[in-house]
KEDO-815278 format. One record per residue (C-alpha): residue in three letters; residue number from 1; y, z, x. Coordinates in Angstrom, 1 decimal, m for minus. Layout:
REM KEDO-815278
 residu num     py     pz     px
    ALA NUM      Y      Z      X
...
//
This chain:
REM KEDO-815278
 residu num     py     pz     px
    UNK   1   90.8  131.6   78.5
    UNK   2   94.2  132.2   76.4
    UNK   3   97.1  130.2   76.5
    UNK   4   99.4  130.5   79.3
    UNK   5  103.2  130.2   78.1
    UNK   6  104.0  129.3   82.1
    UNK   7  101.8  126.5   82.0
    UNK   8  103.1  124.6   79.1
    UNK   9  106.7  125.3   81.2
    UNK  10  105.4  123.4   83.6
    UNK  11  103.8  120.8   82.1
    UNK  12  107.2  120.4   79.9
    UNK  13  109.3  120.7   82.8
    UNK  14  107.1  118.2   84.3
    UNK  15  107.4  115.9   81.1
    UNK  16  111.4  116.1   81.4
    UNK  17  111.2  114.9   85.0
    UNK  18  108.8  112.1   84.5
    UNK  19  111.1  110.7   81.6
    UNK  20  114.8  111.1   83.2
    UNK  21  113.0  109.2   86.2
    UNK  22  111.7  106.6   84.2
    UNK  23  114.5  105.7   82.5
    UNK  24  116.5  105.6   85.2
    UNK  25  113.8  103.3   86.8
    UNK  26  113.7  100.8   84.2
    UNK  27  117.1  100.5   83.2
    UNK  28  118.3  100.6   87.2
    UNK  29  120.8  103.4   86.8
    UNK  30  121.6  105.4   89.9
    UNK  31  122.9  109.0   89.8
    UNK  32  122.9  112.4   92.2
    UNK  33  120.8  113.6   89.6
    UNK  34  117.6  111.6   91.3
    UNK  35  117.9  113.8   94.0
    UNK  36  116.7  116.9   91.6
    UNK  37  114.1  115.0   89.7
    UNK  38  112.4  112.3   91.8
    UNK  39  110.4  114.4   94.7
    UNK  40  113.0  116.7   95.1
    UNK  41  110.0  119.7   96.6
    UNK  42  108.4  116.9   99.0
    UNK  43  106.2  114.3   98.6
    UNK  44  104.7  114.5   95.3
    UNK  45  106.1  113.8   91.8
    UNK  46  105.5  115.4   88.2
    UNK  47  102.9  112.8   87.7
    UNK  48  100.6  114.5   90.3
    UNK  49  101.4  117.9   88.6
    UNK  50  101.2  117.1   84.8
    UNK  51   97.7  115.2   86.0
    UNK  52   96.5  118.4   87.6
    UNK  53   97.5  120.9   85.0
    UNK  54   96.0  118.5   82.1
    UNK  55   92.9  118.4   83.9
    UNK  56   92.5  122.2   84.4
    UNK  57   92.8  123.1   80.9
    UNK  58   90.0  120.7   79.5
    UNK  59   88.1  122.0   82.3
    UNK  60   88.7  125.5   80.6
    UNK  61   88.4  124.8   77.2
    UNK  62   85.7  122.3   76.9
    UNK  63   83.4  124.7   78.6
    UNK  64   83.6  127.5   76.4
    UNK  65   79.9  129.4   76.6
    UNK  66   80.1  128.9   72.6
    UNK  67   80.0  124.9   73.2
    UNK  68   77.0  123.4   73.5
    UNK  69   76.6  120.4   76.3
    UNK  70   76.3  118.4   72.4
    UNK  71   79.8  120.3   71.4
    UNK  72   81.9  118.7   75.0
    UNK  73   80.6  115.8   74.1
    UNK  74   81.8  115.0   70.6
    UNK  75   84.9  117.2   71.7
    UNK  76   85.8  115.4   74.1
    UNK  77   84.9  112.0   72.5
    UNK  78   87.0  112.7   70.1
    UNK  79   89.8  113.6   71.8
    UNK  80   89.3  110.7   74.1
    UNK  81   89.6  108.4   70.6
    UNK  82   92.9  110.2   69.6
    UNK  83   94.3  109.7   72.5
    UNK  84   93.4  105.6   72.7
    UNK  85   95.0  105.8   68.7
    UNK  86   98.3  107.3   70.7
    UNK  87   98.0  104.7   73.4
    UNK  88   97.6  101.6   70.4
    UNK  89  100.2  102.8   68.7
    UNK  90  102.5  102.8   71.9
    UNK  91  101.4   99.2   73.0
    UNK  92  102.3   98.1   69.3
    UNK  93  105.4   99.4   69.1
    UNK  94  106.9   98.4   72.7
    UNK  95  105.3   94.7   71.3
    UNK  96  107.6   94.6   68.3
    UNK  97  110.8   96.1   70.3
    UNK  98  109.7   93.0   72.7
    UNK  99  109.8   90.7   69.8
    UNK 100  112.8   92.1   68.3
    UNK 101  114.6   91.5   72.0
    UNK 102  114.2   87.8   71.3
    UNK 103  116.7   87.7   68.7
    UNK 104  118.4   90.9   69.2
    UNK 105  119.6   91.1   72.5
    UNK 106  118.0   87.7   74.6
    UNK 107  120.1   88.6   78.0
    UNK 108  117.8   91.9   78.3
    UNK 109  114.8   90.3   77.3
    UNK 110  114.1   89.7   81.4
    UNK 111  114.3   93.4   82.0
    UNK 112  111.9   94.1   79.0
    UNK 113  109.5   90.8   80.7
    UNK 114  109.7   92.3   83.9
    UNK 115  107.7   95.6   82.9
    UNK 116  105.5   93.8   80.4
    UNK 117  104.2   91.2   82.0
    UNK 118  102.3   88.2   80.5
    UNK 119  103.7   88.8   77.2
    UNK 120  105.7   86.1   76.8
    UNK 121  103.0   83.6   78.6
    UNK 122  100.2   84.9   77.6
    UNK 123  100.8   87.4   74.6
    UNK 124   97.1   87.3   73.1
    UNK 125   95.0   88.2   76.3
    UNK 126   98.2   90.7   77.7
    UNK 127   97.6   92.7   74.2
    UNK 128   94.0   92.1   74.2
    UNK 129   93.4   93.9   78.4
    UNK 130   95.8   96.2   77.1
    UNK 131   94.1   97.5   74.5
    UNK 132   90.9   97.6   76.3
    UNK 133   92.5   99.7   79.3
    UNK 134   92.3   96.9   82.1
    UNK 135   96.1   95.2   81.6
    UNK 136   98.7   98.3   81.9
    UNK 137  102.1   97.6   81.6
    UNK 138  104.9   99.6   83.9
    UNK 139  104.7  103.2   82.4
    UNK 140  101.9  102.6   80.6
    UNK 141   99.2  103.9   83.6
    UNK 142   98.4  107.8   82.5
    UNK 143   96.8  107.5   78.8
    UNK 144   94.5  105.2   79.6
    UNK 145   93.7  106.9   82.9
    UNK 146   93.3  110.5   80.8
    UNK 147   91.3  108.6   78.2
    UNK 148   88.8  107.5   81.2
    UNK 149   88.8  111.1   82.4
    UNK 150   88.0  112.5   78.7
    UNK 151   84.9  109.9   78.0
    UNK 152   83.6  111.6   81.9
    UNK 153   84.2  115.4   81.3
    UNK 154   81.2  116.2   79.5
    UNK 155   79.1  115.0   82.5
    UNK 156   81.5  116.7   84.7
    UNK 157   80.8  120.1   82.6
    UNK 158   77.2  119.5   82.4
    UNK 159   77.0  119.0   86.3
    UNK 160   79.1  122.0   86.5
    UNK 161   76.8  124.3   84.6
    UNK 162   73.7  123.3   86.7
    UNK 163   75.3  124.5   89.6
    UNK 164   75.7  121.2   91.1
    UNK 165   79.7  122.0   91.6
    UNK 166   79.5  120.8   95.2
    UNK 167   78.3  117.6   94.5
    UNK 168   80.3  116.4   92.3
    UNK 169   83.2  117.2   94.7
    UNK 170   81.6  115.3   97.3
    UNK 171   81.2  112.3   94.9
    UNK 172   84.7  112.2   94.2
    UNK 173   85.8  112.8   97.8
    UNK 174   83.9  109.8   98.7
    UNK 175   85.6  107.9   96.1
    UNK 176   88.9  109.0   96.7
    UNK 177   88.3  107.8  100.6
    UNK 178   87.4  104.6   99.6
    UNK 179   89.5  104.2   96.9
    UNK 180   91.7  100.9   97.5
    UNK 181   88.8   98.9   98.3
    UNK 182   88.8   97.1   94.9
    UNK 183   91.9   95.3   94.7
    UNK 184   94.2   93.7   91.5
    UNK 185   93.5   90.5   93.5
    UNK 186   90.3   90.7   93.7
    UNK 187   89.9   91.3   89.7
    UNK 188   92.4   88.5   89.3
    UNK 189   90.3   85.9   91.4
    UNK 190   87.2   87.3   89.1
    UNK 191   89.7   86.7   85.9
    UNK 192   90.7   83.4   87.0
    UNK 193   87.5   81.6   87.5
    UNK 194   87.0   82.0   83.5
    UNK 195   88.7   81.2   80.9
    UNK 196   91.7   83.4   81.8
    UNK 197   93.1   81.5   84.5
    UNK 198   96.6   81.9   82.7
    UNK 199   96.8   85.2   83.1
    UNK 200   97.5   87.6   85.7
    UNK 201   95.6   91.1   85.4
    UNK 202   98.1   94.1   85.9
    UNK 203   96.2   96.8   87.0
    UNK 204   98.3   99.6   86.9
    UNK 205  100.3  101.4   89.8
    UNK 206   97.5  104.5   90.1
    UNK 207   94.5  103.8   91.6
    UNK 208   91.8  105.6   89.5
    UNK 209   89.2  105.7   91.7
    UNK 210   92.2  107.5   93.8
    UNK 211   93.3  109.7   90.9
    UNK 212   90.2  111.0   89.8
    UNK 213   90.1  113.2   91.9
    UNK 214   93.1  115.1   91.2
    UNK 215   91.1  115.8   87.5
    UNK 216   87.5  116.1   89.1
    UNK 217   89.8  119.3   91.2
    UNK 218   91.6  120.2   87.9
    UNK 219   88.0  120.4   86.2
    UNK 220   86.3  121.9   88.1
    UNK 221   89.0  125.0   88.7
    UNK 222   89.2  125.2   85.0
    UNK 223   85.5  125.4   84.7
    UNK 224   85.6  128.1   87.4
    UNK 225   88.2  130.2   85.6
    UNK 226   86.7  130.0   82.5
    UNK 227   83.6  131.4   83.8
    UNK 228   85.5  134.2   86.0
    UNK 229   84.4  133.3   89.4
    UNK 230   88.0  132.9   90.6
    UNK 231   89.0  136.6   90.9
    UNK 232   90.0  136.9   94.6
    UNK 233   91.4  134.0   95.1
    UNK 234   94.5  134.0   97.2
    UNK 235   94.7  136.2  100.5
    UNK 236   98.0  137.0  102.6
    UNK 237   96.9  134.5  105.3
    UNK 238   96.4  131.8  102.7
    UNK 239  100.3  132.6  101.0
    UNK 240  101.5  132.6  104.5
    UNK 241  100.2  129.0  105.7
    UNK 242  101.1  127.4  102.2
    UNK 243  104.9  129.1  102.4
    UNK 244  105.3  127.7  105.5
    UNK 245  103.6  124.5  105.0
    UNK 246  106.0  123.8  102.5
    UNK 247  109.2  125.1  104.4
    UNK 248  107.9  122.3  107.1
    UNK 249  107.3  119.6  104.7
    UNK 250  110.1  120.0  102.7
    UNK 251  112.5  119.9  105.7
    UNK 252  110.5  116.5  107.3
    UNK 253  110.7  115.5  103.5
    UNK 254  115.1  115.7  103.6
    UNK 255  115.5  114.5  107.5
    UNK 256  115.2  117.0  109.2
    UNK 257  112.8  115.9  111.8
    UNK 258  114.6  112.1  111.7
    UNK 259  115.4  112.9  116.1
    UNK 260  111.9  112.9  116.5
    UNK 261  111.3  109.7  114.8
    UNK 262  110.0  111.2  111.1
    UNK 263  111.3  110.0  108.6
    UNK 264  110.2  109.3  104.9
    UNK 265  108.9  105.7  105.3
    UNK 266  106.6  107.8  107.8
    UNK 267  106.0  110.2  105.6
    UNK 268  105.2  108.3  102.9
    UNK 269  102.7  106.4  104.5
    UNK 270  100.5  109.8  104.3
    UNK 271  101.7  110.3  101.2
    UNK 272  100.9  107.3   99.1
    UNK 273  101.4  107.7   96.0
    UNK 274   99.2  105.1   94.0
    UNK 275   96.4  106.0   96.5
    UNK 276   96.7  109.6   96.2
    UNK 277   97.3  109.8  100.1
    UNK 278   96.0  112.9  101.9
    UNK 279   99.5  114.2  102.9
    UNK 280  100.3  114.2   98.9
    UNK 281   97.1  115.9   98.1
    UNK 282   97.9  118.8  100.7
    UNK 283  101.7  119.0   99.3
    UNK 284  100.4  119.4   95.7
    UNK 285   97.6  121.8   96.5
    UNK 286  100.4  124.3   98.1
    UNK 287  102.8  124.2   95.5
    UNK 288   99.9  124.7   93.2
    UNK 289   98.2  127.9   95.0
    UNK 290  101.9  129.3   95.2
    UNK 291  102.8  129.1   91.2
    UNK 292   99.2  130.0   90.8
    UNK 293  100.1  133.2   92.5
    UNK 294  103.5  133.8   91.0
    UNK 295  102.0  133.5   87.5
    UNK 296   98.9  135.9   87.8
    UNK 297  101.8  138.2   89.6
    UNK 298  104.4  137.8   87.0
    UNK 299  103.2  136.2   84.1
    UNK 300  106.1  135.2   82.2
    UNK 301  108.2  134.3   85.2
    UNK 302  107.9  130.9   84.7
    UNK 303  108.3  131.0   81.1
    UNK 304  111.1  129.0   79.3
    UNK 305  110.4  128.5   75.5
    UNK 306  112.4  125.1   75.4
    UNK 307  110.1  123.6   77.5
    UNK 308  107.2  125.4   76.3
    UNK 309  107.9  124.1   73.3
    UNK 310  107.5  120.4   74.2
    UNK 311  104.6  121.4   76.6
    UNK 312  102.5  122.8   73.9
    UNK 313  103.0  119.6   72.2
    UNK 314  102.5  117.1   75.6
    UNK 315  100.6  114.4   74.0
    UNK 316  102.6  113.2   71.1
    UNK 317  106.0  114.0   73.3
    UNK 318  104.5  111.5   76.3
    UNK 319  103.1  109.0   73.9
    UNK 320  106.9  109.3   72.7
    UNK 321  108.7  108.7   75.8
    UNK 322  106.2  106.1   76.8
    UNK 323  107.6  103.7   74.5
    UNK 324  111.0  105.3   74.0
    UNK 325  111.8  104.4   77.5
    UNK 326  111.4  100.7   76.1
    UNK 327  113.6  101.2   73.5
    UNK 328  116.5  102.8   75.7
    UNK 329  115.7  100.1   78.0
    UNK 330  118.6   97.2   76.7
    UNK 331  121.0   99.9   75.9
    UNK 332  120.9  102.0   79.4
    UNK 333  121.1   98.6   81.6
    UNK 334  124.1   97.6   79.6
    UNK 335  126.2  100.8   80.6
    UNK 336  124.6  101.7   83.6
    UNK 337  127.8  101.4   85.6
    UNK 338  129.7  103.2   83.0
    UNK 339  130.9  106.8   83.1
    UNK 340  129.0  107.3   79.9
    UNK 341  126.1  106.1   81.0
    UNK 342  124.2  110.1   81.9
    UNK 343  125.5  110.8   78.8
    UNK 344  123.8  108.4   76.8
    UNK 345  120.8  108.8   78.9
    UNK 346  120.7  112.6   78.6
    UNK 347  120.8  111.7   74.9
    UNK 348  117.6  109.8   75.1
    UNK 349  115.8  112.5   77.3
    UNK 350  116.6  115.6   74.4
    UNK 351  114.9  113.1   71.9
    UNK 352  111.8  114.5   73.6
    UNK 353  111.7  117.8   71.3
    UNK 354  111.9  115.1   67.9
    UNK 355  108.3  114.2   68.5
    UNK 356  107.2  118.2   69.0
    UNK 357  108.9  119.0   65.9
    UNK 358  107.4  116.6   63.9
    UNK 359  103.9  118.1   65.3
    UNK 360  105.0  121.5   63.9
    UNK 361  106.8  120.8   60.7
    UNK 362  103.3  118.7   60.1
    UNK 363  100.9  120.7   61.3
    UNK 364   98.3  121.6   58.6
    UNK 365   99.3  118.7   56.7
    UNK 366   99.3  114.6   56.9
    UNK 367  101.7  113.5   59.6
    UNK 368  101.5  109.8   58.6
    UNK 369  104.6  109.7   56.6
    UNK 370  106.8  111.4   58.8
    UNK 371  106.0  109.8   62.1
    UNK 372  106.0  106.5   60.4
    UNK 373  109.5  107.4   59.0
    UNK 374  110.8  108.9   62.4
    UNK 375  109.6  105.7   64.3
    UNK 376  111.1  103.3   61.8
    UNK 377  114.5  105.2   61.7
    UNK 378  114.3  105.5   65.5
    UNK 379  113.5  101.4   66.1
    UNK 380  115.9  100.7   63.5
    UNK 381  118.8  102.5   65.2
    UNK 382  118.3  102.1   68.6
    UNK 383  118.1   97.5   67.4
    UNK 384  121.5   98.7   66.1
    UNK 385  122.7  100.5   69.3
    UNK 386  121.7   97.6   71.3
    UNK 387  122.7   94.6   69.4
    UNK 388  126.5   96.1   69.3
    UNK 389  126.5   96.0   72.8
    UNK 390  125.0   92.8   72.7
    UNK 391  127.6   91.8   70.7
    UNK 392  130.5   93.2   72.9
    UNK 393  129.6   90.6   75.5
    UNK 394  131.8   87.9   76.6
    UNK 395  130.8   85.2   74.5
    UNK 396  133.6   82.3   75.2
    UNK 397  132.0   78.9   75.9
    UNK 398  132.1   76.8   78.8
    UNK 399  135.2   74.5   79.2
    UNK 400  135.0   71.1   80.3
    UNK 401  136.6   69.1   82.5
    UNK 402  138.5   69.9   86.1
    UNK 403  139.8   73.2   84.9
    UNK 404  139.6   75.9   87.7
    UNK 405  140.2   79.6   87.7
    UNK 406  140.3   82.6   90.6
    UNK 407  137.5   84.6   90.6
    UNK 408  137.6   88.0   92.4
    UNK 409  134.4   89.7   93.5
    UNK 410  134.8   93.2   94.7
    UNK 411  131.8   94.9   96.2
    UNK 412  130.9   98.7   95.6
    UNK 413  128.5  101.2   97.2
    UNK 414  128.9   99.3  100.4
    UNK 415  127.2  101.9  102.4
    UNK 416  127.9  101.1  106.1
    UNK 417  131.6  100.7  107.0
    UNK 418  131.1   98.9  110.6
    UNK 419  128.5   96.2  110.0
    UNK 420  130.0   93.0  108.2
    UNK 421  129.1   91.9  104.6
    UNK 422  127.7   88.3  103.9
    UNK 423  129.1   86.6  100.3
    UNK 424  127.4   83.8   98.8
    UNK 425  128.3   81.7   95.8
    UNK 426  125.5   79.2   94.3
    UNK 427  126.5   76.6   92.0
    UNK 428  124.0   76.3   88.8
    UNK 429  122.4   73.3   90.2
    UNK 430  121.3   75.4   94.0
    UNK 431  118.4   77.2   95.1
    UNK 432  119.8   80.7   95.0
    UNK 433  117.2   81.1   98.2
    UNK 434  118.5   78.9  100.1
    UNK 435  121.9   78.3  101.4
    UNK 436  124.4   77.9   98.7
    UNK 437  126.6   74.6   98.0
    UNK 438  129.9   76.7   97.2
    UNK 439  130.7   79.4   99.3
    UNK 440  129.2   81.6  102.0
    UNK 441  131.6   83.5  104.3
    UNK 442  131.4   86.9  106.1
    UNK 443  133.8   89.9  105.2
    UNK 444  134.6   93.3  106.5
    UNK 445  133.2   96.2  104.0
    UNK 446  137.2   96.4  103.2
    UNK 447  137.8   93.4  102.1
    UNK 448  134.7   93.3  100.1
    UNK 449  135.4   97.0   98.8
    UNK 450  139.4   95.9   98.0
    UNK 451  138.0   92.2   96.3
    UNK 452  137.8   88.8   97.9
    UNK 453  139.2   86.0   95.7
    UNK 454  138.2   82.7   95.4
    UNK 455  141.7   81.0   94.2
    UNK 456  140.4   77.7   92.8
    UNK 457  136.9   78.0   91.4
    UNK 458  135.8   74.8   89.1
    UNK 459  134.5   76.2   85.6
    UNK 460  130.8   75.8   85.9
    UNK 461  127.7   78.4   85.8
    UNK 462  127.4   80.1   88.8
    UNK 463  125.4   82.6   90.9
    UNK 464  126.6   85.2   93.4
    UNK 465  124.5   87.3   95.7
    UNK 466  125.9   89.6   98.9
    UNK 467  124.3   91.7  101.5
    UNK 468  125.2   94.1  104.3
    UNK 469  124.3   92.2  107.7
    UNK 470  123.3   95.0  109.5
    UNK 471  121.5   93.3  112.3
    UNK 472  124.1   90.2  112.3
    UNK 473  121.8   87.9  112.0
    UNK 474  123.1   86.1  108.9
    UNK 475  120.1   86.9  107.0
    UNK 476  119.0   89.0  104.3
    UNK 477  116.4   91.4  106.2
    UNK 478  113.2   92.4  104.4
    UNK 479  111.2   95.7  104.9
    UNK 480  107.0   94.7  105.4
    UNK 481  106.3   95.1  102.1
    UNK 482  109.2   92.3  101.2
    UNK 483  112.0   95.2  100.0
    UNK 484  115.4   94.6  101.3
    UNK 485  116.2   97.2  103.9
    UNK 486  119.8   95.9  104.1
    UNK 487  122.3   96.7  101.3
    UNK 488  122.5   93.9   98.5
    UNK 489  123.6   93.0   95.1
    UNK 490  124.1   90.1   92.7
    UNK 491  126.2   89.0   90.1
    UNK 492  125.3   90.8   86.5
    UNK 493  124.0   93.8   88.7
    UNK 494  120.5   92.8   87.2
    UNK 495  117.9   96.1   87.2
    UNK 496  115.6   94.8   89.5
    UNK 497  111.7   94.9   89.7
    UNK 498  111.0   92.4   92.5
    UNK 499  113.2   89.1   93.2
    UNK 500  115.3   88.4   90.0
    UNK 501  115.1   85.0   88.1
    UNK 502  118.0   82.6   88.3
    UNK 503  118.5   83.5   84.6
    UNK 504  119.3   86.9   85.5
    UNK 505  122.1   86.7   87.4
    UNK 506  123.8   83.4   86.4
    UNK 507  127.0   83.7   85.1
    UNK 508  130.1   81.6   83.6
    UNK 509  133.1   81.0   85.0
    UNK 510  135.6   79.6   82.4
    UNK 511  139.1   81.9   83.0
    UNK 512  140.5   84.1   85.9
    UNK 513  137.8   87.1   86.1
    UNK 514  137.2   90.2   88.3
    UNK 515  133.1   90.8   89.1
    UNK 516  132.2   94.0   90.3
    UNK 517  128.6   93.8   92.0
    UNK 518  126.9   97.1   93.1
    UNK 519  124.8   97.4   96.3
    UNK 520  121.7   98.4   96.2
    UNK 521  120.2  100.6   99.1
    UNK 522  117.2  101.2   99.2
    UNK 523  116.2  102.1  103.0
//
């Protein structure tokens, strides 16, 4: 099977999206440009894709006829190994930026905690589940599930050769169904009856009893192309019920159908993404049959060398994002409400053809000093980056005494202009989930949108959180899985993960100040 240009397009393409979403995600920027990279075909992501398309070309080139079931194995060993060196070297890295937050830039060091979990309680056994595959950290999930995948494709390719195709499609179907059984508290209650009790077992958000599917597929087409059974394929019926398939999904996907009560929370119930849901799995194998047919139609249609380029190169440009993403992490969460902030973002992203350079320029030769060189520079400038705008920060101490000061809060992305908005001011000393000791009060979305002052505030520590009352009850209300599905915000506009810690979103209040806290709406 040669190399099809297309396909590294598409893998690079999907590469792009995966990393504009995740630093978006883990820096909690907003932008319109979410709509164009997160699902914007349906309900499936580049994750599914760049899974898939991985999958079918080890299916096709480990099962070359000149490979011996002997030659896949030490193959794909060995590729499995270099990939667990790429995922080591990741973990290490991201640990040192973590380190170097301490000092560096301590009011970000929450954002960094809340995607890294355990490392500041428990920074032995987090390193040590890491490195073994168990623990994964937020954006950390796909090496160690593609390493998995690599230590079972020479069984896969063995079975495929004796013909036993079908059954190991019905094996992973019946995982895949009962996929979800085994749960991260279930492994935690195993973890904490030892000598672990300390630590909490992050599992990762893909299932891989789920997601093995989506390679066992991936394989076994490979496998099938390789071999040239796959010559008739597609047939006009089949091109007619994926097109509209699609048309229908992708209008239930935007609202269309929202009169007859679908909507995405509906949707995505079917579609689940860590557990591979069936709707997801019948989206992704429609897009797939349709590019499949546009590439063996036109060829180079979907060929654009600048993302070729990276997709030819996809292991050491994901390993790169996968802990760039860290590194941009401080700097993005700082701006994110700035004008400047795509800007900076968009800087990060092009980063993305360093790593696939280095590969070339190297290739034939030891890559050591240059990688070690571009990752030191890289660490070293970004600290720099981020400790300037640590250092732009209002650093005035706390007065003491009765002094007091106005503080206006103004409210932005209030989304619904009827329903009134509930302010809440916690002195340092409350439980911000209770009621608070200083202020609570309701105002109309243009008050809050024009600034409510407080005209005599005592200089203290204090904590402010709002939301849009939707349902007038007076409280904030939650979604089943715990989410807000009212608009909210607090003070610091922290990037959120789950409930924030007090620490996030305390602030001092030692002069007259304006604070600008941005809504988030999520439902």
């Amino acid at each position: 099977m040669k190399r099809i240009p297309a396909l590294d397009s598409i893998r690079g393409l999907l590469l792009l999206l995966m990393t504009i979403n995740h630093l978006f995600w883990i820096s909690g920027g907003r932008s319109p440009v979410q709509y164009f990279t997160s699902e914007p075909l349906g309900p499936f992501g580049p994750a599914e894709g760049f899974v898939f398309i991985s999958a079918l070309l080890a299916g096709a080139i480990y099962s070359r006829d000149a490979l011996s079931n002997a030659d896949v194995r030490a193959k794909a060993f060995h590729r499995a190994f270099t990939l667990y060196r790429y995922h080591i070297v990741c973990l290490v890295a991201v640990f040192i930026w973590f380190l170097a937050s301490k000092y560096a830039f301590p009011d970000h060091q929450n954002l960094l905690a809340q995607n890294f979990p355990n490392l500041l309680t428990a920074p032995l056994e987090t390193l040590l589940f890491s490195a073994v595959l168990i623990n994964k950290p937020s954006y950390f999930d796909i090496l160690p599930l593609y390493i998995i995948f690599m230590l079972l494709l020479p069984l896969l390719i063995a079975m495929y050769r004796k013909g036993l195709f079908w059954l190991v499609l019905g094996v992973s179907l019946l995982l895949w169904s009962t996929s979800g059984e085994i749960s991260e508290r279930q492994l935690n209650a195993v973890m904490g009856s030892g000598v672990f009790d300390a630590f909490t077992l992050h599992a990762g958000y893909f299932d891989p009893f789920a997601w093995q599917l989506l390679f066992v597929v991936g394989s076994a087409i490979g496998f099938q192309l390789q071999r040239g059974n796959l010559i008739r394929w597609h047939h006009p019926m089949l091109t007619f019920l994926c097109i509209a398939g699609i048309g229908i999904l992708f209008a239930a996907h935007h609202g269309a159908f929202l009169s007859m009560g679908i909507h995405r929370g509906i949707i995505y119930g079917l579609a689940d993404k860590s557990e591979l849901g069936w709707l997801r799995l019948l989206t992704l194998s429609m897009w797939v049959y349709l590019i499949a047919l546009v590439i063996s139609k036109f060829p180079n249609a979907l060929t654009f060398r600048p993302l070729s380029y990276i997709g030819r190169h996809s292991l050491h440009v994901f390993a790169w994002q996968t802990a760039m993403i860290y590194f941009a992490a401080p700097l993005l969460a700082e701006i994110r409400f700035e004008p400047f902030y795509l800007a900076v973002m968009f800087g990060f992203v092009a980063s993305l053809w360093v790593p696939a350079w280095i590969r070339e320029f190297t290739k034939g030769r030891s890559s050591t000093q240059y990688w070690g060189a571009a990752i030191t520079t890289g660490i070293g400038g970004l600290l720099a980056l981020n400790v300037s705008m640590a250092n732009t920060a209002d650093n005035d101490t706390l007065m003491v005494g009765n002094e007091k000061f106005p503080l206006t809060i103004k409210l932005k992305d209030v989304r619904e202009p009827q329903d009134p908005v509930v302010l809440m001011v916690y002195s340092e000393f409350d439980d911000i989930t209770a009621v608070p000791s200083v202020h609570w009060q309701k105002y109309t979305p243009e008050e809050a949108k024009e600034g409510i002052t407080l005209d005599e505030l005592a200089a203290g520590k204090y904590v402010v959180f709002a939301f849009q009352d939707r349902n007038k009850d007076g409280l904030i209300t939650l979604a089943d899985n715990q989410i807000p599905i009212e608009g909210f915000g607090y003070s610091n506009n922290p990037s959120l993960q789950g409930p924030p810690s007090k620490e996030q979103v305390t602030f001092t209040h030692n002069k007259a100040a304006m604070l600008t806290i941005h809504f988030n709406n999520w439902y």
